[in-house]
FIKOLZA-1660 file (N, C-alpha, C; in steps of 0.1 Angstrom, whole numbers, plus 5000, padded with zeros to 4 digits):
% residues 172
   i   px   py   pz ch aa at
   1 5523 3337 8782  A  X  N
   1 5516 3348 8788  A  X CA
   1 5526 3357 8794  A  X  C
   2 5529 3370 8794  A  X  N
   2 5537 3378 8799  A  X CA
   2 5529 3387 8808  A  X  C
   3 5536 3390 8820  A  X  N
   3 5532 3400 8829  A  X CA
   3 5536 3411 8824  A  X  C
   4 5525 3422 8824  A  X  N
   4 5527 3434 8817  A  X CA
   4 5540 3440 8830  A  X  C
   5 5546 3454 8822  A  X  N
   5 5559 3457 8825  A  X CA
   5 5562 3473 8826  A  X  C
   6 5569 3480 8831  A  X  N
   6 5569 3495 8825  A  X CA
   6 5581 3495 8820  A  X  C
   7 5586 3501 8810  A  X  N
   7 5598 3506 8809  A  X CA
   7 5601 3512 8820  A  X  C
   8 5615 3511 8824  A  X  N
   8 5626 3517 8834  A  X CA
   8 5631 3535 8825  A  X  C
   9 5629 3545 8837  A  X  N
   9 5635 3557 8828  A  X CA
   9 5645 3557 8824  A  X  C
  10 5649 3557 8812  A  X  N
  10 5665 3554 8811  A  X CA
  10 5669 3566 8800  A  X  C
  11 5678 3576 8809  A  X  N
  11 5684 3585 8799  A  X CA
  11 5686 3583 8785  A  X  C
  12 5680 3596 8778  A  X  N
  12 5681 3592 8766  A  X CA
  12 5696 3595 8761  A  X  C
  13 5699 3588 8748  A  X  N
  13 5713 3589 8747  A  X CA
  13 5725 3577 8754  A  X  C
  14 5716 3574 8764  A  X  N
  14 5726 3563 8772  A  X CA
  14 5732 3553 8766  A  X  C
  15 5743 3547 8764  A  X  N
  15 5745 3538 8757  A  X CA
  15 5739 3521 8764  A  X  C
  16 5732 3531 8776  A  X  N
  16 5729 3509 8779  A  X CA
  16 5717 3510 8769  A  X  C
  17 5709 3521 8763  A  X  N
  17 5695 3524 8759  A  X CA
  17 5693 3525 8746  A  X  C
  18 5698 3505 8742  A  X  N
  18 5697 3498 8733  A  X CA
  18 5690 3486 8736  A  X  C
  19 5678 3484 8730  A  X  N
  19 5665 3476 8732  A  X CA
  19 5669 3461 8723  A  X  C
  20 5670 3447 8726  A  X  N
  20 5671 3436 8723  A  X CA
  20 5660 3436 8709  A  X  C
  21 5665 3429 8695  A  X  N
  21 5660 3430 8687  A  X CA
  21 5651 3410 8692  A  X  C
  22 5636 3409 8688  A  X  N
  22 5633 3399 8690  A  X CA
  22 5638 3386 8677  A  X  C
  23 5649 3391 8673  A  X  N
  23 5652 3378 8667  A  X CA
  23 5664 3370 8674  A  X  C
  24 5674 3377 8684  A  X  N
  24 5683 3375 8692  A  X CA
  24 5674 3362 8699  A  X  C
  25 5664 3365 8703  A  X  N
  25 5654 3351 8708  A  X CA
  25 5657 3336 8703  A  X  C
  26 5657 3340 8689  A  X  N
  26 5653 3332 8678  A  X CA
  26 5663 3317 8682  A  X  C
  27 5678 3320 8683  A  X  N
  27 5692 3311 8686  A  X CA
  27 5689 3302 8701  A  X  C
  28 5682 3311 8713  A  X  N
  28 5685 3310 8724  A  X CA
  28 5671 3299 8724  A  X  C
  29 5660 3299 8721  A  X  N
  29 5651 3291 8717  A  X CA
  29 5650 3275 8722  A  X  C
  30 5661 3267 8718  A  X  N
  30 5661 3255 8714  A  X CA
  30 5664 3249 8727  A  X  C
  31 5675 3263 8737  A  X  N
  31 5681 3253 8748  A  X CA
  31 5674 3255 8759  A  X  C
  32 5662 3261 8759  A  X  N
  32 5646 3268 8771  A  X CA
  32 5643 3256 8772  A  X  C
  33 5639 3253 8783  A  X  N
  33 5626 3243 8787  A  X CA
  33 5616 3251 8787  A  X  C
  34 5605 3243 8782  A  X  N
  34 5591 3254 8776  A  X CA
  34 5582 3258 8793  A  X  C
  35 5589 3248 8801  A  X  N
  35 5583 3249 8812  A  X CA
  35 5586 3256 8824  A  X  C
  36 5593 3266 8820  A  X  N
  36 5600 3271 8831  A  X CA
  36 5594 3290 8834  A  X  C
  37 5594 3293 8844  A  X  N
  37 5591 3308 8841  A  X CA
  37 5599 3314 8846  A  X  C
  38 5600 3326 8832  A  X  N
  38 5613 3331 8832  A  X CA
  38 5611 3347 8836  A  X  C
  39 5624 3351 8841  A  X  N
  39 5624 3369 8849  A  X CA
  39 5634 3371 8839  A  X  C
  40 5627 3387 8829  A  X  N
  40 5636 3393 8829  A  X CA
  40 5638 3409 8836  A  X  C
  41 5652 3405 8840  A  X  N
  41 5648 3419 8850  A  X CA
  41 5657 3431 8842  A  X  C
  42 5660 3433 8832  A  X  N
  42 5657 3445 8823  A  X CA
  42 5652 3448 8816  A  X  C
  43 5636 3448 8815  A  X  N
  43 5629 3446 8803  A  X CA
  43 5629 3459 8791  A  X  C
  44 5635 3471 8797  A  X  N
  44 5633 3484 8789  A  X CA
  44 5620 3483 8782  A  X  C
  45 5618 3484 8768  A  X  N
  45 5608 3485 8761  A  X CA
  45 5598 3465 8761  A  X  C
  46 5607 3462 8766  A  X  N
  46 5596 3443 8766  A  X CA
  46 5600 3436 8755  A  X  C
  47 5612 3440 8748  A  X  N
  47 5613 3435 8732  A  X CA
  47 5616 3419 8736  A  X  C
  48 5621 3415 8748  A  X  N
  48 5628 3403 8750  A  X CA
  48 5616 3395 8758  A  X  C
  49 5604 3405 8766  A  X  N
  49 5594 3396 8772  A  X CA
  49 5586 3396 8762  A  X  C
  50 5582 3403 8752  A  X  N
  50 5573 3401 8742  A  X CA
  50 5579 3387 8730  A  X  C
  51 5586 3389 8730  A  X  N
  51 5593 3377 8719  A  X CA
  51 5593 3361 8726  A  X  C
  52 5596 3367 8741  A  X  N
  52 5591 3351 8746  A  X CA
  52 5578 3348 8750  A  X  C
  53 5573 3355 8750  A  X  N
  53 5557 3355 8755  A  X CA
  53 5551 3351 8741  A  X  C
  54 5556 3356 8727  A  X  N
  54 5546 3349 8718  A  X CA
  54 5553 3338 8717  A  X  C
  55 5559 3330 8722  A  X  N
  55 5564 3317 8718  A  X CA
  55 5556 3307 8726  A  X  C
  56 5554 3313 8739  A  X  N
  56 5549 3305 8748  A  X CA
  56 5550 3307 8762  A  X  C
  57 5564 3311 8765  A  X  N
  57 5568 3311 8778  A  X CA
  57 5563 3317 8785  A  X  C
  58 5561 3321 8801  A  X  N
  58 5553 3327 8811  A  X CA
  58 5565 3332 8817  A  X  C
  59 5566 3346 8812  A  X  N
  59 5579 3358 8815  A  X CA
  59 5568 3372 8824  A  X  C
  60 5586 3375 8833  A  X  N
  60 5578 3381 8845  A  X CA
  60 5589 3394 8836  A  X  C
  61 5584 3409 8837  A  X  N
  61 5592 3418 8830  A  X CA
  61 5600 3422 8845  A  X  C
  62 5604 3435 8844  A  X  N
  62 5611 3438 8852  A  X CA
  62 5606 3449 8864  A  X  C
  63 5590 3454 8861  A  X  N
  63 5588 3458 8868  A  X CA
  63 5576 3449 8883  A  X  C
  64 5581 3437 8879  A  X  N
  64 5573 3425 8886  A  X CA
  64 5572 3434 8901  A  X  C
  65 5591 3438 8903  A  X  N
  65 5588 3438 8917  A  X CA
  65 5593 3454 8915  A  X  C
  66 5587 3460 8916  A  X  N
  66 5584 3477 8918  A  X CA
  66 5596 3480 8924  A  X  C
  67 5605 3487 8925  A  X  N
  67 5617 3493 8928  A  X CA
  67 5627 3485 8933  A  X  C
  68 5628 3468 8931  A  X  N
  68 5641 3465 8934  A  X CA
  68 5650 3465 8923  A  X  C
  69 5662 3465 8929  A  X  N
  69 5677 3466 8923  A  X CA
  69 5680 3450 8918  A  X  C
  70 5680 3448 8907  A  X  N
  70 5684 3430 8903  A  X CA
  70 5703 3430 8911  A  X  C
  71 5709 3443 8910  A  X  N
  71 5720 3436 8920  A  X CA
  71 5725 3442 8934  A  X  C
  72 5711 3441 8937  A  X  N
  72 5714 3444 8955  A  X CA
  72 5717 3424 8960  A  X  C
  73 5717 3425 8970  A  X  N
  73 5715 3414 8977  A  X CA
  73 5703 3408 8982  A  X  C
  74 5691 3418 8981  A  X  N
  74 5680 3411 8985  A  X CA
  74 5673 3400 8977  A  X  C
  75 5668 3391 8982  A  X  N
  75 5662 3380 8977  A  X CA
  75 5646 3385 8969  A  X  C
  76 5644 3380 8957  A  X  N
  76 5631 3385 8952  A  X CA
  76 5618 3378 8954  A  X  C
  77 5609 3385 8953  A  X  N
  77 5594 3374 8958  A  X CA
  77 5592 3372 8949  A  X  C
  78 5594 3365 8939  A  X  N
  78 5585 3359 8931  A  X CA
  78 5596 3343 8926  A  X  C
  79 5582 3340 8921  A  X  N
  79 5591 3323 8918  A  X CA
  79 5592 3322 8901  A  X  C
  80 5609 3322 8902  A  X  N
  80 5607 3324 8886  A  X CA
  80 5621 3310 8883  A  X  C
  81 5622 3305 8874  A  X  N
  81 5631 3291 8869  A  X CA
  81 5649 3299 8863  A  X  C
  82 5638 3307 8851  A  X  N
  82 5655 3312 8849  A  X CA
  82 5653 3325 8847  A  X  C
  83 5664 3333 8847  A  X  N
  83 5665 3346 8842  A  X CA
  83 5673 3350 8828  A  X  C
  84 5666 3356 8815  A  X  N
  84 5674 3359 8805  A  X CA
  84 5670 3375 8803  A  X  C
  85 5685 3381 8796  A  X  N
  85 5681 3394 8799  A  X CA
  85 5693 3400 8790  A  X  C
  86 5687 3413 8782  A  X  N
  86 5702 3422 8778  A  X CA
  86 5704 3428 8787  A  X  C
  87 5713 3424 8800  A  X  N
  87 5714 3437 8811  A  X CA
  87 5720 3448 8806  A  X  C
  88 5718 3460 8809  A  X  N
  88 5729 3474 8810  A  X CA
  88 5741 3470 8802  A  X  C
  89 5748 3475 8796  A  X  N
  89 5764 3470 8794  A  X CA
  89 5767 3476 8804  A  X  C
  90 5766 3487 8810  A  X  N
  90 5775 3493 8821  A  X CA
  90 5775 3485 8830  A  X  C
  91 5766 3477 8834  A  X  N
  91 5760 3469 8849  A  X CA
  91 5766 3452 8843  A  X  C
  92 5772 3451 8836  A  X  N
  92 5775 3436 8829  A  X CA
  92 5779 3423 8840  A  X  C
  93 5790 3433 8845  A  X  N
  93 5796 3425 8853  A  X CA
  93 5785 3422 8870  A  X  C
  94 5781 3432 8872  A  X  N
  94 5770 3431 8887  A  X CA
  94 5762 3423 8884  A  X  C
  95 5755 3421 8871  A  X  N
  95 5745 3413 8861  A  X CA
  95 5749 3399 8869  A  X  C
  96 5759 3395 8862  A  X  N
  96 5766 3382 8856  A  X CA
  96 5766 3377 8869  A  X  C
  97 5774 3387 8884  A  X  N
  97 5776 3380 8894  A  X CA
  97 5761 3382 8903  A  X  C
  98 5754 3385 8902  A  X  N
  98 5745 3383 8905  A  X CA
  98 5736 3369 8902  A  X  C
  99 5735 3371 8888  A  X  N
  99 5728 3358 8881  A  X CA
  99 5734 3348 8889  A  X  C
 100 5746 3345 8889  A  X  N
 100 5756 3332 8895  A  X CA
 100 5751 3327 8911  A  X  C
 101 5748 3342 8917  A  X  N
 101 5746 3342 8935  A  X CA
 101 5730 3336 8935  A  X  C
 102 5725 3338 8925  A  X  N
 102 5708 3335 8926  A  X CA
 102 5708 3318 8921  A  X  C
 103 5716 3317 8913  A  X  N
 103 5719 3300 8913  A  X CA
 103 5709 3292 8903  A  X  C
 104 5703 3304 8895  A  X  N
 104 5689 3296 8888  A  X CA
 104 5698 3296 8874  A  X  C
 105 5692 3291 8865  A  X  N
 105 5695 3290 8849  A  X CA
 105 5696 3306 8844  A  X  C
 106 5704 3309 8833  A  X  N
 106 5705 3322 8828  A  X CA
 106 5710 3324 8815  A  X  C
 107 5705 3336 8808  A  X  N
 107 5714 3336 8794  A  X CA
 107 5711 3353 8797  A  X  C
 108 5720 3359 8792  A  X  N
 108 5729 3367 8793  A  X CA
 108 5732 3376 8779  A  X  C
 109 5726 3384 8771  A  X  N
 109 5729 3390 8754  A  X CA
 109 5737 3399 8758  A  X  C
 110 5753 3396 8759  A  X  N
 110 5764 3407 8759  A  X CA
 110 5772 3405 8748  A  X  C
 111 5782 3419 8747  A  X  N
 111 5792 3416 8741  A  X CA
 111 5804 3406 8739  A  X  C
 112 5805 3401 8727  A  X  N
 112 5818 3396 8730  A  X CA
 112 5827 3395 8740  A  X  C
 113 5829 3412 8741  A  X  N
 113 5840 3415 8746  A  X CA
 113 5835 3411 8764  A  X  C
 114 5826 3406 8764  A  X  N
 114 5819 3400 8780  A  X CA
 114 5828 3390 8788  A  X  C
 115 5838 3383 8777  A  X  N
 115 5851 3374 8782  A  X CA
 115 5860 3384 8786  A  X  C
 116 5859 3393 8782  A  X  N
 116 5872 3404 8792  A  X CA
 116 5868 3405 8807  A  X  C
 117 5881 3409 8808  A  X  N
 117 5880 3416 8822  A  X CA
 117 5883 3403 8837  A  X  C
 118 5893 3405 8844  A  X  N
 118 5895 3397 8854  A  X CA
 118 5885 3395 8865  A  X  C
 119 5876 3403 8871  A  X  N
 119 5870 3397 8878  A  X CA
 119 5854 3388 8868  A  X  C
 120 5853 3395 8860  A  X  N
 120 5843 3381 8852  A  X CA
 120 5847 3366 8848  A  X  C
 121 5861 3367 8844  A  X  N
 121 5872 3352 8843  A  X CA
 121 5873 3350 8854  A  X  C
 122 5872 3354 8869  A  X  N
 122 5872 3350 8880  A  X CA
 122 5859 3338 8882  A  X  C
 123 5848 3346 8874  A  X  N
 123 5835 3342 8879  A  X CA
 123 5834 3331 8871  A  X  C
 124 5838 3332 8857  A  X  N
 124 5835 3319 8844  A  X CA
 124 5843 3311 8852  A  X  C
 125 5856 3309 8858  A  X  N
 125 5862 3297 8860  A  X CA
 125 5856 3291 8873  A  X  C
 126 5850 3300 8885  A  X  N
 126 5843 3295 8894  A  X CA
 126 5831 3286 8889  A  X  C
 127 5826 3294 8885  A  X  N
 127 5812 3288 8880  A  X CA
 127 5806 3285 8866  A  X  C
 128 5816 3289 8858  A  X  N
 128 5814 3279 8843  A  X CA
 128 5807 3289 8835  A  X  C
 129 5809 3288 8822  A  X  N
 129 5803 3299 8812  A  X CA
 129 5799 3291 8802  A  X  C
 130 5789 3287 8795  A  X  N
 130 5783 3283 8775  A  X CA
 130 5780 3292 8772  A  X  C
 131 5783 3296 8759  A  X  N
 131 5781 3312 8745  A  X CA
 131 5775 3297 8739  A  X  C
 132 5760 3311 8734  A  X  N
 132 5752 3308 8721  A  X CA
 132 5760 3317 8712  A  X  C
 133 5768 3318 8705  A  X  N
 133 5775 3324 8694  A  X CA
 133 5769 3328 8680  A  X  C
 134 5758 3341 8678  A  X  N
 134 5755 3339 8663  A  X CA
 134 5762 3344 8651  A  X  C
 135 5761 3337 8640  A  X  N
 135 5770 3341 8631  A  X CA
 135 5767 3358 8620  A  X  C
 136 5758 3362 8631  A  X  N
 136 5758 3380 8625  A  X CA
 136 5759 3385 8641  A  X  C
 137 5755 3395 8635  A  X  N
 137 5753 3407 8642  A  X CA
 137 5737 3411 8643  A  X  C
 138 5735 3416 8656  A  X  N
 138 5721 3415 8658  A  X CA
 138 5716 3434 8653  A  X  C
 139 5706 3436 8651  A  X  N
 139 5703 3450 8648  A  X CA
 139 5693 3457 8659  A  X  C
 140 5700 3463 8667  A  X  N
 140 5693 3467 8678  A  X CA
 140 5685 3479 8679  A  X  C
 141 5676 3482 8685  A  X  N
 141 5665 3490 8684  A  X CA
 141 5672 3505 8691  A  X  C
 142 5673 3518 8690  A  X  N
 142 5681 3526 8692  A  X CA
 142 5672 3539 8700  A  X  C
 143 5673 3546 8709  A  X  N
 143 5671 3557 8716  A  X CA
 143 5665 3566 8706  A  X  C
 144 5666 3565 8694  A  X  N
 144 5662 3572 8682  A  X CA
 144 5647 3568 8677  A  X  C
 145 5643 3556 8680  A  X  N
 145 5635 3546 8674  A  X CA
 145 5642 3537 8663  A  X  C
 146 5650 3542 8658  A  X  N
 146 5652 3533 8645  A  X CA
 146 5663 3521 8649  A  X  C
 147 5669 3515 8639  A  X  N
 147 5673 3498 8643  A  X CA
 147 5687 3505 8639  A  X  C
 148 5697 3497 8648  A  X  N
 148 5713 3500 8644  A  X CA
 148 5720 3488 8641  A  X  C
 149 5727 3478 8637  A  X  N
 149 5736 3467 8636  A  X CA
 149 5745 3473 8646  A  X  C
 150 5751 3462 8654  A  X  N
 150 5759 3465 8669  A  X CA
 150 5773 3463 8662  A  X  C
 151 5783 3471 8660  A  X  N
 151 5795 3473 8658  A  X CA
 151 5802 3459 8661  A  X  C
 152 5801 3454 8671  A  X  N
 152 5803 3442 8677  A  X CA
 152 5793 3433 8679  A  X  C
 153 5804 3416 8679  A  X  N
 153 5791 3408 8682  A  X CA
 153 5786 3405 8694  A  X  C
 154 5771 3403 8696  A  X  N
 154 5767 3400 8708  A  X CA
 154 5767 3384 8711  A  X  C
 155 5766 3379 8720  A  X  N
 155 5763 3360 8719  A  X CA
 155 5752 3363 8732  A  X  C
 156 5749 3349 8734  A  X  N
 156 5743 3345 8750  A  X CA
 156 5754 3344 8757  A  X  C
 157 5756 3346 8770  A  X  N
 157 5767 3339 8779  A  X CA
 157 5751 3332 8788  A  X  C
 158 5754 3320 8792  A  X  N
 158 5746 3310 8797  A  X CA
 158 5754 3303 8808  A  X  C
 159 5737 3300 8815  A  X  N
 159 5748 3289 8827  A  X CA
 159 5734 3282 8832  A  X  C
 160 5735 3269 8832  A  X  N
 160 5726 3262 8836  A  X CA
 160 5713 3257 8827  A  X  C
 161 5722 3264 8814  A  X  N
 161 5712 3256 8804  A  X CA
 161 5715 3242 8797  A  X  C
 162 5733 3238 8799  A  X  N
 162 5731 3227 8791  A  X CA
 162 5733 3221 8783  A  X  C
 163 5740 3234 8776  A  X  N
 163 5741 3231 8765  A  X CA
 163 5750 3222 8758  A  X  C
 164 5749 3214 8745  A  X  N
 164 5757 3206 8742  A  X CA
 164 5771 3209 8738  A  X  C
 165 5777 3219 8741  A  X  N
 165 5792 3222 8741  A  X CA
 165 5796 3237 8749  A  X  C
 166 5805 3244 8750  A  X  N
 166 5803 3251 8757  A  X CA
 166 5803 3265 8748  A  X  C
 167 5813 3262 8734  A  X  N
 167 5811 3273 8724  A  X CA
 167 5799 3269 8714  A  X  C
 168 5791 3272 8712  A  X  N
 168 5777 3268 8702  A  X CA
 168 5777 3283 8692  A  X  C
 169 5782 3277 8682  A  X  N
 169 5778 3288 8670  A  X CA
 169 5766 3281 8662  A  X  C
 170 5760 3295 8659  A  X  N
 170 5744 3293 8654  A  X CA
 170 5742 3304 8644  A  X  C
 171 5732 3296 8633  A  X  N
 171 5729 3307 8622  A  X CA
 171 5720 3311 8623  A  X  C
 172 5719 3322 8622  A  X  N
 172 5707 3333 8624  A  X CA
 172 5702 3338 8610  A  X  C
% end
């Protein structure tokens, strides 16, 4: 069951204002506990709470809580297990350390290139990083309406799921 959501206004053209295709779901699947309820706090168009909502799970979108910031400091009211989410690529890094300060379970649909950058390697060595790794490229839903394949690969960056290795490549 999904809590209905609004889209967030997001300039058109933007490059964060690329919508999660629901098969990216498909890999991250296996390492969910069916019982957990999950926040995503950038839902854009819901492609990521709709894909888990018909699976089963009880996902809060992002407009749960009416004008908070997912990386201020304030604590959120609602009770949620884990958070998965395509954050912003601009916001990647505030994402990541945020997810870590909230301490719940998390997956994370970024770039590759999401292992760059020193203060993120600050944060993986603190507090540990597992990639769901798939073996394509996902085709993401475009400002245009239509579907684009992402020039680069996306994975999960995860933490507190579990998983049985820390790199997990998976066929899609």
């Amino acid at each position: 069951m999904a809590i209905s959501h609004r889209p967030p206004s997001m300039k058109q053209g933007s490059p964060d204002d690329f919508q999660s295709p629901k098969k990216a779901i498909d890999c991250l699947l296996p390492f969910l506990n069916s019982g957990w309820i999950i926040w995503e706090p950038a839902a854009g168009k819901g492609n990521i709470v709709n894909a888990l909502s018909e699976k089963g799970f009880l996902v809060f979108g992002s407009d749960i809580l009416s004008g908070y910031d997912f990386t201020s400091s304030v604590q959120p009211n609602i009770k949620f297990d884990c958070i998965i989410t395509n954050p912003p690529y601009s916001l990647k890094e505030e994402f990541l350390k945020r997810c870590y300060e909230l301490g719940k379970p998390f997956a994370l649909l970024m770039p590759l290139t999401g292992l760059e950058s020193e203060a993120r390697q600050k944060l993986y060595r603190k507090y540990g990083i597992q990639l769901i790794i798939p073996n394509k490229r996902f085709n993401f839903e475009t400002p245009s309406g239509g579907g684009s394949t992402a020039w680069f690969l996306t994975c999960w960056y995860t933490h507190g799921l579990n998983l049985p290795k820390d790199l997990n490549f998976v066929e899609i």
